[in-house]
C-alpha positions as CSV (number, residue, x, y, z in Angstrom):
1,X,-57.6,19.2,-16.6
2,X,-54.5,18.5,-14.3
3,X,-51.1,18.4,-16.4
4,X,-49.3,17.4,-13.4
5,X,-49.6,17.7,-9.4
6,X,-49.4,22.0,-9.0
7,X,-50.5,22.2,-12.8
8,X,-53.8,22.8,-14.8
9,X,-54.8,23.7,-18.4
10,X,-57.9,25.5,-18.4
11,X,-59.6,26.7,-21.3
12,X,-63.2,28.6,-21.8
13,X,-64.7,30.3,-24.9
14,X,-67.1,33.4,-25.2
15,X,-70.8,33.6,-23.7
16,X,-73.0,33.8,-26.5
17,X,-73.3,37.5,-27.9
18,X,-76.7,38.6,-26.7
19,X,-75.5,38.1,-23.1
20,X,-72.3,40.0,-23.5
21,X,-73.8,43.4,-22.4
22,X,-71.0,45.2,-24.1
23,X,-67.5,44.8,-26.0
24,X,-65.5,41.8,-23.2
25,X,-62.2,43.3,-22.7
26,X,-61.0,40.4,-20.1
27,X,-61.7,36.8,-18.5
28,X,-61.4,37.1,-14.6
29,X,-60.4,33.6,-13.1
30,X,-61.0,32.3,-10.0
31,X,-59.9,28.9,-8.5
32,X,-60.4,27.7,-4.7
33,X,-59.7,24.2,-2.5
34,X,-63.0,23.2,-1.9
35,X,-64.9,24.4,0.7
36,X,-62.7,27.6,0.7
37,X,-63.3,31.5,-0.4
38,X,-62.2,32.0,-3.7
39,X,-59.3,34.3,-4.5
40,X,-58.9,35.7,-8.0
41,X,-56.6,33.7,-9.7
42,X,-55.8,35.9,-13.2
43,X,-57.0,38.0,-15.6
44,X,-57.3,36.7,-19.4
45,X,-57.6,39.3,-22.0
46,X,-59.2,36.8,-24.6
47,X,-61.0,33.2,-24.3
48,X,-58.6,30.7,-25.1
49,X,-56.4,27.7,-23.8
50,X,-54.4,29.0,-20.9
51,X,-51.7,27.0,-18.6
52,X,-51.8,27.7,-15.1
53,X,-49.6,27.0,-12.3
54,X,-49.4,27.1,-8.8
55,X,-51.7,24.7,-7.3
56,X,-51.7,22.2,-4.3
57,X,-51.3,18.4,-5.2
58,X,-54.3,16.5,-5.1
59,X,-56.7,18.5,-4.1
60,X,-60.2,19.4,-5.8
61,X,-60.8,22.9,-6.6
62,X,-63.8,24.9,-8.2
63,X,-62.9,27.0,-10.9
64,X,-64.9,29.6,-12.2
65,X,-64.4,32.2,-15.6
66,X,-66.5,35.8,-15.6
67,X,-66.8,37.7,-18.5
68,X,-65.5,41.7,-17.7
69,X,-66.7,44.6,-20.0
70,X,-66.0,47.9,-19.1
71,X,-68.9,48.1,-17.0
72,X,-67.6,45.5,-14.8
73,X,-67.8,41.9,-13.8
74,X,-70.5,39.8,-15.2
75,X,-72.2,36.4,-13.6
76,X,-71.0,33.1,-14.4
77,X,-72.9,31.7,-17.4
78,X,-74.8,28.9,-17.9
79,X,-71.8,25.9,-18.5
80,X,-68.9,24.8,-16.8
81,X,-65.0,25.7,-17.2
82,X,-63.1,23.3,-19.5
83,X,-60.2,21.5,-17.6
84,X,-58.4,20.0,-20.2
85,X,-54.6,19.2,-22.1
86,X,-55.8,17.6,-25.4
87,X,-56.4,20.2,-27.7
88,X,-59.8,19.9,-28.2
89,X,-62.2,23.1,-28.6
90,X,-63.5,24.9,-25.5
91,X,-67.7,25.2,-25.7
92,X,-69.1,28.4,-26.4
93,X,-70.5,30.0,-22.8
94,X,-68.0,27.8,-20.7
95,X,-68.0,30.4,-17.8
96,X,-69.4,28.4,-14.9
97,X,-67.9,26.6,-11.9
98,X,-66.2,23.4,-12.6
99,X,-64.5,21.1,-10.3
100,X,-61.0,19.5,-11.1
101,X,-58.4,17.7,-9.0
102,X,-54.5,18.2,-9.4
103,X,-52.4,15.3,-9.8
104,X,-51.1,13.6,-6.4
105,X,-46.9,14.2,-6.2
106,X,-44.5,12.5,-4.4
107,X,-44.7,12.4,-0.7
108,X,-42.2,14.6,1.4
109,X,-39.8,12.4,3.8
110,X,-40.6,9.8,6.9
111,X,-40.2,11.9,9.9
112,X,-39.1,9.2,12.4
113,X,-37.4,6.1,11.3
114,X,-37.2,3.5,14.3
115,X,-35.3,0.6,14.7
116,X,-36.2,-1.8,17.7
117,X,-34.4,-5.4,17.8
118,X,-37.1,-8.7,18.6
119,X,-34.2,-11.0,18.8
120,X,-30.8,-11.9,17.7
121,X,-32.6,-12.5,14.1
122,X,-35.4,-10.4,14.1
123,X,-36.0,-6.5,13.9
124,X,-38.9,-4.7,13.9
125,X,-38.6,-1.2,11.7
126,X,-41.3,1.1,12.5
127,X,-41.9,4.9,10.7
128,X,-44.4,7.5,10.9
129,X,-46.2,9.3,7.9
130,X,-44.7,12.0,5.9
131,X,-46.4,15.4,7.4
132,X,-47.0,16.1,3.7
133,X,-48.6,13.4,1.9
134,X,-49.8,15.5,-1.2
135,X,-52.1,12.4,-1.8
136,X,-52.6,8.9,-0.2
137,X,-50.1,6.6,0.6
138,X,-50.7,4.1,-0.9
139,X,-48.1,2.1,0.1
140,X,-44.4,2.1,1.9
141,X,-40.9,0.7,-0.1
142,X,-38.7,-0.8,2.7
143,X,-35.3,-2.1,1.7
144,X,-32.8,-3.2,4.3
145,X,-29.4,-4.2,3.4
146,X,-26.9,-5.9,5.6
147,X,-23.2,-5.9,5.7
148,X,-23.1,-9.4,4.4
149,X,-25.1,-7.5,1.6
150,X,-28.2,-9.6,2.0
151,X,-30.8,-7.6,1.3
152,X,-34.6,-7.3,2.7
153,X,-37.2,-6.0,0.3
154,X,-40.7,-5.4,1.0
155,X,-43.8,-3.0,0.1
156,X,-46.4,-2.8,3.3
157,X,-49.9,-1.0,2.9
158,X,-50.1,2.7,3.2
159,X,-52.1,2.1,6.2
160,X,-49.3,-0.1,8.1
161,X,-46.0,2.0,9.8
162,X,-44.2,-1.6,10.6
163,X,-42.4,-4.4,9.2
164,X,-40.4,-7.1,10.8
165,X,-37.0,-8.4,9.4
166,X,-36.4,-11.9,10.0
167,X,-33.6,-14.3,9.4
168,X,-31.0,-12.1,10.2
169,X,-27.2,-13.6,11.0
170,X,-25.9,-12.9,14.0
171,X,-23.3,-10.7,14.2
């Protein structure tokens, strides 16, 4: 489960015993974006609860836990990877792809800020989109204050880069 937007607690326990094919001396994890070759993530010696860091902001990954004796790398089992922060038990054979998706974080900054005057009252402020999002916007805080500390306050759709200002005094 996510624990926050490039954080995940995963947790897995043991395929049952006549699968094992030998004494498991490690957990190999692998987690990938979607749609993407999976790199090895980290090696567990023991099933368990584990915290793990590093990931993208809202994005869906696959993980997937193996079982390692010393002959090697066994398959996935039959159930999925536990994605989870509650402290619940893991299931027994939890060593099959499961899908989670991190957290979404705060956007990086507006790029381009314009301002273009309609009229002696009006102005129209236009933006464009953060070039990293790490999620949806969902939707854009524009506050406008004026020297005679009036002050312009609005929210506009994450889909809309414009806003006009009206009922400005003339300076």
């Amino acid at each position: 489960m996510a624990t926050g937007p490039e954080s995940v607690s995963a947790s897995w326990g043991p395929p049952p015993l006549e699968t094992q094919n030998g004494i498991i001396t490690a957990y190999n994890l692998t987690c990938q974006p979607e749609g993407l070759v999976a790199d090895l993530l980290a090696v567990y010696p023991a099933a368990g609860n584990y915290s793990l860091s590093g990931f993208s902001p809202a994005t869906t990954y696959n993980c997937t836990v193996f079982a390692v004796t010393a002959g090697g790398s066994g398959p996935p089992a039959t159930q999925a990877v536990t994605l989870f922060d509650d402290g619940t038990k893991p299931p027994q054979a939890s060593t099959h792809m499961s899908h989670m998706f991190t957290l979404i974080a705060v956007p990086g900054p507006v790029p381009v800020l314009l301002f273009t005057s309609i009229s002696a009252t009006v102005l129209q402020i236009s933006w464009t989109s953060p070039e990293v999002t790490n999620g949806g916007i969902q939707l854009y805080s524009v506050l406008v204050k004026t020297r005679a500390s009036s002050v312009f306050q609005a929210n506009v759709p994450g889909e809309q880069r414009t806003v006009l200002v009206a009922n400005l005094s003339k300076i």
